[in-house]
C-alpha positions as CSV (number, residue, x, y, z in Angstrom):
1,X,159.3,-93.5,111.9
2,X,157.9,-90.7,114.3
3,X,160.4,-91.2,116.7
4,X,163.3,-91.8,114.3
5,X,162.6,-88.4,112.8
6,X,161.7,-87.0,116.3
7,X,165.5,-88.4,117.1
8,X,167.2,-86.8,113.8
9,X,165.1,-83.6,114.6
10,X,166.3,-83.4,118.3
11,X,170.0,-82.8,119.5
12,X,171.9,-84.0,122.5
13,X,172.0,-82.2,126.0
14,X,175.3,-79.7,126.1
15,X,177.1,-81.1,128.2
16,X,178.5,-78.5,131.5
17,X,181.0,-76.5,132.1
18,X,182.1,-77.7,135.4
19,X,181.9,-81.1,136.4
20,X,180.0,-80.4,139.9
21,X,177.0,-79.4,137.5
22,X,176.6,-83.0,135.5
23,X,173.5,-83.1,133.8
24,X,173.0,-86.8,134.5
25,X,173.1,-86.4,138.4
26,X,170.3,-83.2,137.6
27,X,168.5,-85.3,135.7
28,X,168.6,-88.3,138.3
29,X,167.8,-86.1,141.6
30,X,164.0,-84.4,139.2
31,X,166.0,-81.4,137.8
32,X,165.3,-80.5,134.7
33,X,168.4,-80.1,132.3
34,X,168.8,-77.6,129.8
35,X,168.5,-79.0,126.2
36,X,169.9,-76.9,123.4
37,X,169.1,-78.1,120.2
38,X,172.3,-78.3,118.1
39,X,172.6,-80.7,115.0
40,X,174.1,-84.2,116.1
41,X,177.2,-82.9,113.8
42,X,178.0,-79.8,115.8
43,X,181.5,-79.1,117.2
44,X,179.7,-79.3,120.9
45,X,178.4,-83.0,119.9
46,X,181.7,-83.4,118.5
47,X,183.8,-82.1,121.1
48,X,182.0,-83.7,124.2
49,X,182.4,-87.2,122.2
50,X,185.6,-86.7,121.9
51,X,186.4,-85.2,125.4
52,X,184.3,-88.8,126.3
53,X,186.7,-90.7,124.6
54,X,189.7,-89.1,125.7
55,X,188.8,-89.3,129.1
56,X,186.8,-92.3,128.8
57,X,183.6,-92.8,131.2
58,X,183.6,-93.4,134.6
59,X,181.8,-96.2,136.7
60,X,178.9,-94.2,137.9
61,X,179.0,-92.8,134.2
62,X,178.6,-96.4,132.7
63,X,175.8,-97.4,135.6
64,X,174.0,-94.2,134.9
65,X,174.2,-95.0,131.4
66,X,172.3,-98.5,132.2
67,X,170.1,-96.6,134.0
68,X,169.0,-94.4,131.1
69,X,168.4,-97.4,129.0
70,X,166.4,-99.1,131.6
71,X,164.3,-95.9,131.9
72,X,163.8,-95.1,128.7
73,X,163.1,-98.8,128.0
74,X,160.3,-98.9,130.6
75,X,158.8,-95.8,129.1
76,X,158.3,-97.2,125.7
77,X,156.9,-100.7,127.1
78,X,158.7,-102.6,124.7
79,X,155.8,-105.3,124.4
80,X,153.4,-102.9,123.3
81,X,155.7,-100.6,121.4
82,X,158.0,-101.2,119.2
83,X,160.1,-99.0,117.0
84,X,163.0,-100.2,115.2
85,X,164.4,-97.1,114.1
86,X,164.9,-96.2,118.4
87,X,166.0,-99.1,119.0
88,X,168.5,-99.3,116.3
89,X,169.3,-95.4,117.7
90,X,169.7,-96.9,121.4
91,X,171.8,-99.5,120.1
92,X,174.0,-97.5,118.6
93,X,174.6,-94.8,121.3
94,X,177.6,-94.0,123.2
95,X,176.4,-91.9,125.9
96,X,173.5,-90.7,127.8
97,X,173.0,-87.5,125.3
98,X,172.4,-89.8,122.4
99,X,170.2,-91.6,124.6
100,X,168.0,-88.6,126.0
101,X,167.7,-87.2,122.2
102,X,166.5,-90.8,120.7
103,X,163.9,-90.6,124.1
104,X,163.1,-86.9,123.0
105,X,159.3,-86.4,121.7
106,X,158.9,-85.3,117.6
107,X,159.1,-81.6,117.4
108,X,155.7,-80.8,116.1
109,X,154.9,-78.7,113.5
110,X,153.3,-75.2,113.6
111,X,150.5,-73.7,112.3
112,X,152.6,-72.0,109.8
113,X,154.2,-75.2,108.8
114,X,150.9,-76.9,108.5
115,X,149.4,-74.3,106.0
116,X,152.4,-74.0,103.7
117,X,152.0,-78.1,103.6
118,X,148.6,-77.5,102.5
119,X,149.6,-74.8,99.4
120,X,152.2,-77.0,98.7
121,X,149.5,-79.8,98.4
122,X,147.2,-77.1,96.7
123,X,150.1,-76.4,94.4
124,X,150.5,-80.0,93.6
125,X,147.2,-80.8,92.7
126,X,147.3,-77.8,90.8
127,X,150.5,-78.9,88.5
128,X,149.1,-82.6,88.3
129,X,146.2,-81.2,86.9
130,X,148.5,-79.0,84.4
131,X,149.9,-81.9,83.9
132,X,147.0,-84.0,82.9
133,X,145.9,-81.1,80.7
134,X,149.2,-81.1,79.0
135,X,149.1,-85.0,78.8
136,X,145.8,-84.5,76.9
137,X,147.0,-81.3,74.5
138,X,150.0,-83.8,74.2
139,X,148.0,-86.4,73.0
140,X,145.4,-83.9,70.7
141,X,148.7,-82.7,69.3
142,X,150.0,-86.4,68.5
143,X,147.1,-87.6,67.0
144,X,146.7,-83.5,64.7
145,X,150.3,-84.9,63.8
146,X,149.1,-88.4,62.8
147,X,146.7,-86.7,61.1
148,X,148.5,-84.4,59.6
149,X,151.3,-87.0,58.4
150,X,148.4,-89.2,56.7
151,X,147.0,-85.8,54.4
152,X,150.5,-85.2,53.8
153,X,151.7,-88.8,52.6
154,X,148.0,-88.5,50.6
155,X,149.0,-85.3,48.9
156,X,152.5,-86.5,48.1
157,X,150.4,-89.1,46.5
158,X,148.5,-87.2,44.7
159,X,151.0,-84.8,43.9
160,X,153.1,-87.5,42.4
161,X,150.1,-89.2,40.3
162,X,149.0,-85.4,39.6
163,X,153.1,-85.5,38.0
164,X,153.1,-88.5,36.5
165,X,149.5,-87.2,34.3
166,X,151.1,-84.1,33.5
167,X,154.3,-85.4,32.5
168,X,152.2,-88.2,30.2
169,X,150.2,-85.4,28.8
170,X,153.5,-83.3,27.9
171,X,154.6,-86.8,25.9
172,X,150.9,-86.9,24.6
173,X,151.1,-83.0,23.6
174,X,154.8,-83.5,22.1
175,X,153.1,-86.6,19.8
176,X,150.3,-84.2,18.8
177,X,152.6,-81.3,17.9
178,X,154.8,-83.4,16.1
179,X,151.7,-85.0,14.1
180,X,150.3,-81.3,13.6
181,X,153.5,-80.8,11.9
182,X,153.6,-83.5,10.2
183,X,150.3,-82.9,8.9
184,X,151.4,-78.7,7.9
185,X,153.7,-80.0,5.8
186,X,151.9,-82.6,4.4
187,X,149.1,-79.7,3.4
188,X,151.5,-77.4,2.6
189,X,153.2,-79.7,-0.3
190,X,149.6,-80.8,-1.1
191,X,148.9,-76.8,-1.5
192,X,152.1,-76.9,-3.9
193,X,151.1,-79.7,-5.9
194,X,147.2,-78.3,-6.3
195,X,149.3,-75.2,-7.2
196,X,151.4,-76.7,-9.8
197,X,148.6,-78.4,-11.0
198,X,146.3,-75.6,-11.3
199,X,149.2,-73.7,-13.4
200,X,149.6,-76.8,-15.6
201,X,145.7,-77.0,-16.1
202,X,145.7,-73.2,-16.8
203,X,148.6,-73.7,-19.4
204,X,146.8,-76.6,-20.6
205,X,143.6,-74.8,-21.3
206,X,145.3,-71.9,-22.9
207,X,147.6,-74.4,-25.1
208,X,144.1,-76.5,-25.5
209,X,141.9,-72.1,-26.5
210,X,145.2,-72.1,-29.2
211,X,144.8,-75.4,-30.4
212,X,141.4,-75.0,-31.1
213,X,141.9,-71.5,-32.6
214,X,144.6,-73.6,-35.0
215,X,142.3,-76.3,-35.7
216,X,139.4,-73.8,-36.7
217,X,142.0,-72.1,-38.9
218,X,143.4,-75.8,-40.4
219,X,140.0,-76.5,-40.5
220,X,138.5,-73.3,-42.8
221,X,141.8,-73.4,-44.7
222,X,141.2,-77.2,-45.3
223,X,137.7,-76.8,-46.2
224,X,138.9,-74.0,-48.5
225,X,141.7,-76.4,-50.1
226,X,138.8,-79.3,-50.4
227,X,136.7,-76.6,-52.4
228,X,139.7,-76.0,-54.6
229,X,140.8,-79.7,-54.9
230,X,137.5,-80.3,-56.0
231,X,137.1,-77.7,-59.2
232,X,141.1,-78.9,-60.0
233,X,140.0,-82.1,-60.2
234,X,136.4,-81.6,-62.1
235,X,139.4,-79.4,-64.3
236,X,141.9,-82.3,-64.5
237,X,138.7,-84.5,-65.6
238,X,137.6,-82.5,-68.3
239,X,140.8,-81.8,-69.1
240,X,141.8,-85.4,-69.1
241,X,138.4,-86.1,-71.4
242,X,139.6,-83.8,-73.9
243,X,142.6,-85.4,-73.7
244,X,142.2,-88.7,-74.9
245,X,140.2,-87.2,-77.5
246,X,143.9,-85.5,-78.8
247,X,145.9,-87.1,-80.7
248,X,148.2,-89.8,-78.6
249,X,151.9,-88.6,-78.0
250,X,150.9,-85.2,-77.4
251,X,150.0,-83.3,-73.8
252,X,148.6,-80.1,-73.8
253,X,150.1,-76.9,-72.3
254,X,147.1,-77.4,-69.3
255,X,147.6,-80.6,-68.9
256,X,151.1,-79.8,-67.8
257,X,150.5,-76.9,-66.1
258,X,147.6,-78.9,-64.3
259,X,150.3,-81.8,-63.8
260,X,152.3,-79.3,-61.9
261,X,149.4,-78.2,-59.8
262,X,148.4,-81.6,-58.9
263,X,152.2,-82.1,-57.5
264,X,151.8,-78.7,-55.6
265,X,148.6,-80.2,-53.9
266,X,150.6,-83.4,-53.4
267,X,152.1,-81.8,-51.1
268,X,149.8,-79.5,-49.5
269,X,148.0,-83.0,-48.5
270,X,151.5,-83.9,-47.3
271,X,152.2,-81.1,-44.9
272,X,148.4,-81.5,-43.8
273,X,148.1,-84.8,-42.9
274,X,151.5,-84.2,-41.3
275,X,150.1,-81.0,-39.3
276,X,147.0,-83.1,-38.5
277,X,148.8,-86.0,-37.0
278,X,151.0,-83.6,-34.8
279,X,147.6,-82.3,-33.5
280,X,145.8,-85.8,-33.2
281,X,143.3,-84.9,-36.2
282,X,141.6,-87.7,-38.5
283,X,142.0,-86.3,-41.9
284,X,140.0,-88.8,-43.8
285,X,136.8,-88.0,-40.9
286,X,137.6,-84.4,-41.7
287,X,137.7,-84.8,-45.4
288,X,134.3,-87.2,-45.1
289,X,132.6,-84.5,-42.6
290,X,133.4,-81.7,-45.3
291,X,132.2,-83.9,-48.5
């Protein structure tokens, strides 16, 4: 490989201007020829193949051509050298400039050369360490993410039991509200009824103060009544006694007039015993209570 890039750095010998000056016959005879180093693309590479082919070599040409593989041949000592890439290079060549730049030595390289192969090297190891650095905040960064993606599908979680509580204790607050309604309006027609029945109790007391009144009114005028009935009949009694001493047939003037006062009692008892059964009264207790 150091002599195939030796070859690809190294050019073919220009070949002269006149043909009394051949670089082949210099070469043979110990001169040295002047190599210029042009790229094996160049018009001069180009040109002197094709002025080759158009005039096509000659015999000492072709036998000097032998000769330069046989030279170069024994140089390399084949048995103890081999390089495939100058001999594919020797195969391959058309003339003896081909030949002398696949023989040519591997341009070295300078001092310069060296040292900017040594900051690139610097500069290498310094990016595959960036590298590895990067690799590693690469790696912190994917497993932060990981990380991160796992708190985040846990508070999603969370978030959605945290949602599905609240939303139960909305239902649960909508029950309560409703029962709290429920049980304002069950109060407030349990405050109308105590209120209706306070009014009828307070009517019923004051109907009960004017019954009593009534009844202690019924009650003196009955006892006064009873007094009254009482001397009418000790009256009608004595007057009945004297009486039935008369002679029959005839009734006395009181006895009439008590007759008639008897009927009026009649039905003082009447409207009496109807008052007291209108107001729930025993009249014969009453009448006992007063005897």
């Amino acid at each position: 490989m150091a002599a195939g890039e030796g070859a690809e750095g190294s050019s073919p010998p220009t070949p002269p201007s006149s043909p009394g000056s051949s670089p082949v016959l210099a070469y043979l005879l110990g001169a040295t020829p002047t190599v210029v180093s042009t790229p094996s693309g160049s018009p001069a590479t180009h040109s002197v193949s094709c002025s080759s082919r158009a005039f096509g070599p000659s015999s000492i040409e072709r036998q000097l051509l032998q000769l330069g593989h046989l030279v170069v041949g024994v140089a390399r000592q084949r048995p103890r050298r081999v390089d495939s890439v100058l001999d594919s290079r020797l195969e391959s060549a058309t003339d003896l400039g081909e030949i002398l730049s696949a023989a040519v030595a591997p341009a070295r390289l300078s001092l310069t050369e060296s040292e900017e192969i040594v900051s690139l090297r610097d500069e290498i190891a310094r990016l595959q360490a960036q590298c590895a650095d990067s690799e590693d905040r690469l790696y912190a960064e994917v497993q932060q993410r990981e990380k991160v993606e796992v708190f985040c599908a846990q508070a999603s979680s969370d978030c959605n039991q945290a949602m599905d509580t609240l939303r139960q204790l909305r239902l649960d607050h909508v029950a309560l509200t409703r029962h709290h309604n429920a049980a304002n309006a069950a109060l407030g027609h349990h405050a109308d009824i105590v209120a209706g029945l306070s009014a009828r109790a307070k009517a019923a007391e004051t109907s009960a103060a004017a019954a009593q009144r009534l009844i202690r009114k019924d009650r003196e005028r009955f006892k006064a009544g009873l007094v009254a009935y009482t001397a009418q009949l000790a009256k009608l009694r004595s007057d009945l006694a004297a009486s039935a001493q008369a002679p029959a047939g005839a009734i006395p003037a009181q006895l009439q007039a008590l007759q008639e006062e008897n009927a009026s009692l009649k039905r003082a008892n009447s409207v009496l015993r109807r008052h007291s059964a209108a107001h729930d009264l025993d009249v014969d207790t009453l009448v006992l209570a007063s005897a």
